[in-house]
N, C-alpha and C positions, 0 to 999 in steps of 0.2 A: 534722621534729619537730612534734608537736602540744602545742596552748597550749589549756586550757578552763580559762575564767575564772566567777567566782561571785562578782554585784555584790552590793555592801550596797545594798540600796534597801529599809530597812525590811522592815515588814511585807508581805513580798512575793518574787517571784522574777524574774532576770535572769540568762541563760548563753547564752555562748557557746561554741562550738566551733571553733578554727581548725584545720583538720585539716592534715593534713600530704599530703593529695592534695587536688586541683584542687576541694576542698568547704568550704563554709563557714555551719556551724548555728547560730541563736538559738532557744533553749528558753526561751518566756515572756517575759514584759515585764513592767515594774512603772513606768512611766516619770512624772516630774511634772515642775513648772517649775521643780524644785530639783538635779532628776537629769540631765533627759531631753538637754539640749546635751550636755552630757560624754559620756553612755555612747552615744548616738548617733553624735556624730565620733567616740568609738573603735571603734564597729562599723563603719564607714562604711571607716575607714582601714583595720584588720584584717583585713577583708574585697575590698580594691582589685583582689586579686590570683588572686582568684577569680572562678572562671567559674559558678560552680552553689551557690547561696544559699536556704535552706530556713528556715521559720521551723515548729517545730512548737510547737504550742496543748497542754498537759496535760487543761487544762480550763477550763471556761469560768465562771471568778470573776476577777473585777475588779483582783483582786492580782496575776494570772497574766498581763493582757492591758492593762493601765493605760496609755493613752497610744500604745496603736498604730496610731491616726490619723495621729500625727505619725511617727509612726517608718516607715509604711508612704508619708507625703508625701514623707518627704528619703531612704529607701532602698527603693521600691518592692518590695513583695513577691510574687513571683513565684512561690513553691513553698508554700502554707499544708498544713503536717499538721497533722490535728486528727481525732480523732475525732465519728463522725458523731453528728449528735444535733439535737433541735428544743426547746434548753431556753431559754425565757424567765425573764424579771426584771419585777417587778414595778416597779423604779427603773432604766429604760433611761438607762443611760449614754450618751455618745457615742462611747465606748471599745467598749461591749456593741455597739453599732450597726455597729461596723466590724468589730466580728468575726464578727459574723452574716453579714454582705457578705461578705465571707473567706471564709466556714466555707460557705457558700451559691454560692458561683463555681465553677461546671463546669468555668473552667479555669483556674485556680489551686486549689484545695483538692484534698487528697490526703486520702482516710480513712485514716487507720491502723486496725490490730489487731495482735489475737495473729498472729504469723511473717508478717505482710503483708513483700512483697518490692517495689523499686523499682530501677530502673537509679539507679545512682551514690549512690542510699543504702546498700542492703545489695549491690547487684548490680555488678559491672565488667563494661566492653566494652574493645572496641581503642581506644576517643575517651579513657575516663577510667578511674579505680580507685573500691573501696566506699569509703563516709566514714566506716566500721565501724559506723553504726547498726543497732539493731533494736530490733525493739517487742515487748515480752511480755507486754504487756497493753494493751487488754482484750479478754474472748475473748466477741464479741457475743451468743454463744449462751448463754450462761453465765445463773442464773436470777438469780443476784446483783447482775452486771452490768445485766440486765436492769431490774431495782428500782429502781439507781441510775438509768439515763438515763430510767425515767417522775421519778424525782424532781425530776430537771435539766429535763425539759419540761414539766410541773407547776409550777417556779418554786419551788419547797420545798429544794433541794440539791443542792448540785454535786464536792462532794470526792471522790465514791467513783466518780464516772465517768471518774476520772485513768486516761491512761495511764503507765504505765511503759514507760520509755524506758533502752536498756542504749547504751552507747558500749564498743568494745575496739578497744584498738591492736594492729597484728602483732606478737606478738612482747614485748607489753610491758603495760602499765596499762589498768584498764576502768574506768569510772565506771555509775553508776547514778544515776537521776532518779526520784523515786515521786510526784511533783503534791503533791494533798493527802490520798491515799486513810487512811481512819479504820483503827483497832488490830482494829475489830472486822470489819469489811469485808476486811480482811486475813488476819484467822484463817478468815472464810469460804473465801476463795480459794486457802488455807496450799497443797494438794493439784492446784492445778490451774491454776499459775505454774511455769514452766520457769527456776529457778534457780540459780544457781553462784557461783563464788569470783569475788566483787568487789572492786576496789583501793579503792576512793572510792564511798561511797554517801551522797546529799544524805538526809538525814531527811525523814521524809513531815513534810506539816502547819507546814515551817518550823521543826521539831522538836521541835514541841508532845506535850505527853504524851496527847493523844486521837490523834496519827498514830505513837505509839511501834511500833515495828517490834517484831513476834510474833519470839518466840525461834525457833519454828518457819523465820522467814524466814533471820535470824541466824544458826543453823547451820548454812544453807546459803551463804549468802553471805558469810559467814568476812570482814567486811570488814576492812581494815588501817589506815581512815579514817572515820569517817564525822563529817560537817559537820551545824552542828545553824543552823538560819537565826536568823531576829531579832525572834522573838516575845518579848514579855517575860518576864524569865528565870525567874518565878514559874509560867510555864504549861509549861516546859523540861524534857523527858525526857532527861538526860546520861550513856546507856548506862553504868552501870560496869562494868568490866574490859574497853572497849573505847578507843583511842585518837581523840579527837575536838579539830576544829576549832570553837571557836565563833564565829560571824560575831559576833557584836555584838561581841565580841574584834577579833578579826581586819581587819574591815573587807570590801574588796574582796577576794577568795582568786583565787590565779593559780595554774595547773598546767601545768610546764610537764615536758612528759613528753621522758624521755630515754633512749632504747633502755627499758633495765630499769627506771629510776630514774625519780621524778617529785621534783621540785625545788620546793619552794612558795613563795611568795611574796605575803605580807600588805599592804595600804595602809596600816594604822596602825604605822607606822616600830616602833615600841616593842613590836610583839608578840614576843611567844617563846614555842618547845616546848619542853621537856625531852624530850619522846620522840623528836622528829626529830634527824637526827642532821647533824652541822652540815660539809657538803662543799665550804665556802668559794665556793659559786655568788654571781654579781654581774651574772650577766645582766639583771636588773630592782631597781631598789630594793626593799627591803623584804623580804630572804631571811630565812627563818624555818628552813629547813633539808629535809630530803633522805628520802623512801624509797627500800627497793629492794623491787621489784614481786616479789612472792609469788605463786607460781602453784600447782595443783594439784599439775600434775609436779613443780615445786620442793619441796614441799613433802613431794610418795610420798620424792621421794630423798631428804631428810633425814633421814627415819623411819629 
């Protein structure tokens, strides 16, 4: 089974992926002196039993990468995806400093893009299986794309040089990652992102109404979830007619996928959905309840 968990670390991002083969991902950081022991020993421990540990970067803002000095001292990083790019800050963090070193290591960084391939990310051999990752953005050629990483090297802007990142399990639930890319950055790219029926999609922007997901996206990725992060609720796009998790709700979000089903479970004890439907799981404190995984073909055969 596979477990991807989505912390509450404010204004900010932290996930991991404990996959269910020999792989083990953190998507972003957002780490402080209030956070950073807790979700650290839990990556640390989550991770014990794995051979091949990836951290991949969306983008390079200080809410995405906060604190990975430390997290890079007590779990060394070994495998940095990130897209490639020369963006400075005009307020150099110590955070910003370590990801530069990261993002600048010939051997440890990995660029990603659009359909880039890797042994034991997207690729198997006889040693190990994929960890079902892929990247579907960004496609470097692209003029948009382009725009955005002069912005990011310029020191002007950095949201719209996120990638998106897709996770699928065999056989079961997909999730999706979009950084922080903007509504209108998005309608540019509407044509020319390789899209489909997602279980779980994180809200761009923390779920801000400047990273609201184009209808155009929406129709395609038919989500059956999507999580809106912990921006203040006054700046919150809360898709209607779509089923959504709210973190500031919610708390920490755990998924704990099972063949079909993905099983959720909240840190703030007192949450609850009406929509999930409640399968008496007790595997982790804090069940909030149950989907079942909707797929294309599920979905031609019902018709």
């Amino acid at each position: 089974m596979t477990i991807i968990k989505s912390f509450a670390v404010g204004n900010g991002d932290t996930f991991y992926i404990k996959h269910a083969s020999d792989n083990f991902t953190i998507i972003d950081c957002d780490l402080n002196e209030e956070n950073a022991e807790r979700i650290i020993d839990e990556l640390k421990r989550e991770s014990a039993e794995k051979n091949i540990a990836r951290f991949i970067s969306t983008h390079p803002d200080d809410d995405h990468f906060g604190g990975i000095e430390r997290l890079d001292a007590e779990m060394p990083i070994r495998n940095f995806y990130v897209v490639r790019n020369k963006a400075t800050k005009e307020d150099v963090t110590a955070s910003f400093q370590h990801y530069c070193k990261l993002r600048d290591d010939g051997d440890k960084a990995f660029y990603i893009s659009k359909g880039c391939t890797r042994r034991w990310m997207n690729r198997s051999d006889g040693e190990r299986g994929s960890s079902g990752i892929n990247i579907l953005w960004p496609d470097t050629a692209n003029r948009y794309f382009k725009d955005a990483l002069a912005e990011a090297e310029a020191g002007i802007a950095y949201n719209n040089m996120s990638a998106v990142v897709r996770y699928a399990a065999v056989g079961g639930a997909s999730f999706l990652w979009l950084g922080d890319l903007e509504t209108e950055f998005m309608d540019h790219i509407a044509e020319n992102i390789d899209l489909k029926k997602t279980t779980v999609v994180f809200a761009a922007h923390h779920g801000r109404k400047s990273g609201k997901i184009p209808d155009a996206w929406l129709e395609k990725l038919d989500p059956q979830i999507i999580v809106i992060g912990e921006a203040p609720s006054r700046h919150l796009h809360y898709y209607t007619g779509y089923k959504i998790i709210t973190q500031n709700r919610a708390g920490d979000i755990t998924f704990d996928l099972d063949g079909g089903k993905v099983h959720i479970y909240a840190s703030n004890l007192n949450y609850s959905h009406k929509s999930l439907k409640d399968e008496q799981q007790n595997k982790l404190p804090g069940y909030a309840g149950s989907i079942t995984v909707e797929t294309e073909y599920t979905l031609e055969t019902a018709k």
